[in-house]
C-alpha positions as CSV (number, residue, x, y, z in Angstrom):
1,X,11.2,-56.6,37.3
2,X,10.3,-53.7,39.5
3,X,11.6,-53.8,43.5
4,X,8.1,-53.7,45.2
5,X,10.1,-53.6,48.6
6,X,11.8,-50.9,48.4
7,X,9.1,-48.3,48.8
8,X,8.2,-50.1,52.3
9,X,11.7,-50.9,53.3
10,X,12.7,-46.7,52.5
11,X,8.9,-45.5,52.9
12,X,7.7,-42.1,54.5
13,X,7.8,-43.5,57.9
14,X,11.7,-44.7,57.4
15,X,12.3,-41.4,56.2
16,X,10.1,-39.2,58.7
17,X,12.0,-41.2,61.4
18,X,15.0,-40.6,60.6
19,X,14.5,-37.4,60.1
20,X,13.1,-36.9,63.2
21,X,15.8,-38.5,65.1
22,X,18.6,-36.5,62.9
23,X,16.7,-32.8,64.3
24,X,16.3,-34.1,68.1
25,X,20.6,-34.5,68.0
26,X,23.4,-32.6,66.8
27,X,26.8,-32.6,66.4
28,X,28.9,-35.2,64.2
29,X,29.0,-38.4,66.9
30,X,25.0,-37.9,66.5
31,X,24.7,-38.1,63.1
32,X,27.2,-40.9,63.5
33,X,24.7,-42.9,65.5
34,X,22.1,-42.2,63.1
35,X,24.0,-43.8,59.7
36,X,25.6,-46.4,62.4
37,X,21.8,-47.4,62.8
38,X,20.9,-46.9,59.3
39,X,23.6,-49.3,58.5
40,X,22.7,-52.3,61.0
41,X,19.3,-52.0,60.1
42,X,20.5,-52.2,55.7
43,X,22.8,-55.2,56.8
44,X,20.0,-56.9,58.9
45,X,17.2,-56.8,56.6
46,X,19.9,-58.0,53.4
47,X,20.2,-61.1,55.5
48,X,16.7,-61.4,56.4
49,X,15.9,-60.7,52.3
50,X,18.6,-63.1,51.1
51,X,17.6,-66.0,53.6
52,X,14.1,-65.6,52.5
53,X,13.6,-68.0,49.9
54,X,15.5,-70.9,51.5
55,X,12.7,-70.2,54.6
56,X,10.1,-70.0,52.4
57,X,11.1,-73.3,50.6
58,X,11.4,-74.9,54.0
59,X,8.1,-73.8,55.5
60,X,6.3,-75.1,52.2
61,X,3.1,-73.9,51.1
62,X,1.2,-75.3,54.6
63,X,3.8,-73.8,57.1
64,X,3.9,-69.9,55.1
65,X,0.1,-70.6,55.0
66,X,0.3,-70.5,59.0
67,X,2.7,-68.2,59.1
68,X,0.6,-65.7,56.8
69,X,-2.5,-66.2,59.2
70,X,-0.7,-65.3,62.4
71,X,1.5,-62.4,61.3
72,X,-2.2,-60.5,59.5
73,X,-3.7,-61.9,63.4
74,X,-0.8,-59.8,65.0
75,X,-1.1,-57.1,62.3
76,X,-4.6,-57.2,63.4
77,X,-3.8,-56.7,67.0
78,X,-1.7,-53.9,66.6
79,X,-3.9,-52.2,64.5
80,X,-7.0,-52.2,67.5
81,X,-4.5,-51.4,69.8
82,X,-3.2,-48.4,68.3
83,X,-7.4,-47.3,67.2
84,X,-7.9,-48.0,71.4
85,X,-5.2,-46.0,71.7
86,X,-6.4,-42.9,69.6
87,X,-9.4,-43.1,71.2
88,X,-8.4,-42.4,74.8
89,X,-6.7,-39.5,73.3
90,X,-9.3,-38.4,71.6
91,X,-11.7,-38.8,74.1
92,X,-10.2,-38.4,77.3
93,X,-12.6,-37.6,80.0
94,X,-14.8,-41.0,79.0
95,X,-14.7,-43.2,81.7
96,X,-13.2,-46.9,81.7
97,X,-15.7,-49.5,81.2
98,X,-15.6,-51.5,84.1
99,X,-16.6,-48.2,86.3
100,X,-19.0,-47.1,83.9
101,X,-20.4,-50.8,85.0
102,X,-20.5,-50.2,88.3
103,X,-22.1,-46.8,87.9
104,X,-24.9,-47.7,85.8
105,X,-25.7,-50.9,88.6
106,X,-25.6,-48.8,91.1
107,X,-28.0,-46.7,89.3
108,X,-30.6,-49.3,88.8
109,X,-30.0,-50.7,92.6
110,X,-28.5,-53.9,91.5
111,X,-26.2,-55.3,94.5
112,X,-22.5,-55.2,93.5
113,X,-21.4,-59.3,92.7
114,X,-19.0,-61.1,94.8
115,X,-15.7,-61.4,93.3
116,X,-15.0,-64.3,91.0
117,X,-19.0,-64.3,90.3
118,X,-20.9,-63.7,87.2
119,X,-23.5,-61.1,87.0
């Protein structure tokens, strides 16, 4: 059998964080924090990995089904988010949509709408 997880458990962003975090620091209490964390994060996902099949035989086939849907939903989510996000960045000047609205009615000589009220 080949571990499949560890690559994503220990991937380049694991590594590249940690890195990171070990350059920002120095000194031996830093570096101290960083294996601390290392080391609650290792113990908290052994737990996780060894409770897994006992969860997975207790959801059943409908309830990790469900669970599958939602969590690739929220994986959705934060995937727009973080395209929105690169956007702004990448095009900073543009202007939010709801002005860019109210600009391009007041170009065309529509009367603005009363709060709460549809266009």
């Amino acid at each position: 059998m080949v571990p499949l997880a560890v690559p994503l458990l220990a991937g380049p962003g694991a590594i590249s964080t940690t890195i990171i975090e070990a350059e920002k620091g120095s000194g031996a209490a830093h570096l101290a924090t960083i294996l601390g964390c290392i080391a609650i994060v290792s113990l908290l996902t052994w737990i996780v990995l060894r409770a897994a099949d006992a969860i997975g035989n207790r959801l059943g086939t409908t309830g990790l089904n469900i669970a599958t849907r939602l969590l690739g939903l929220l994986l959705a989510a934060l995937a727009i988010q973080t395209m929105a996000e690169g956007l702004k960045q990448l095009f900073p000047g543009s202007p939010p949509r709801a002005a860019a609205g109210r600009a391009a009615r007041a170009r065309s000589g529509c009367p603005p709408c009363a709060p709460g009220s549809r266009p």
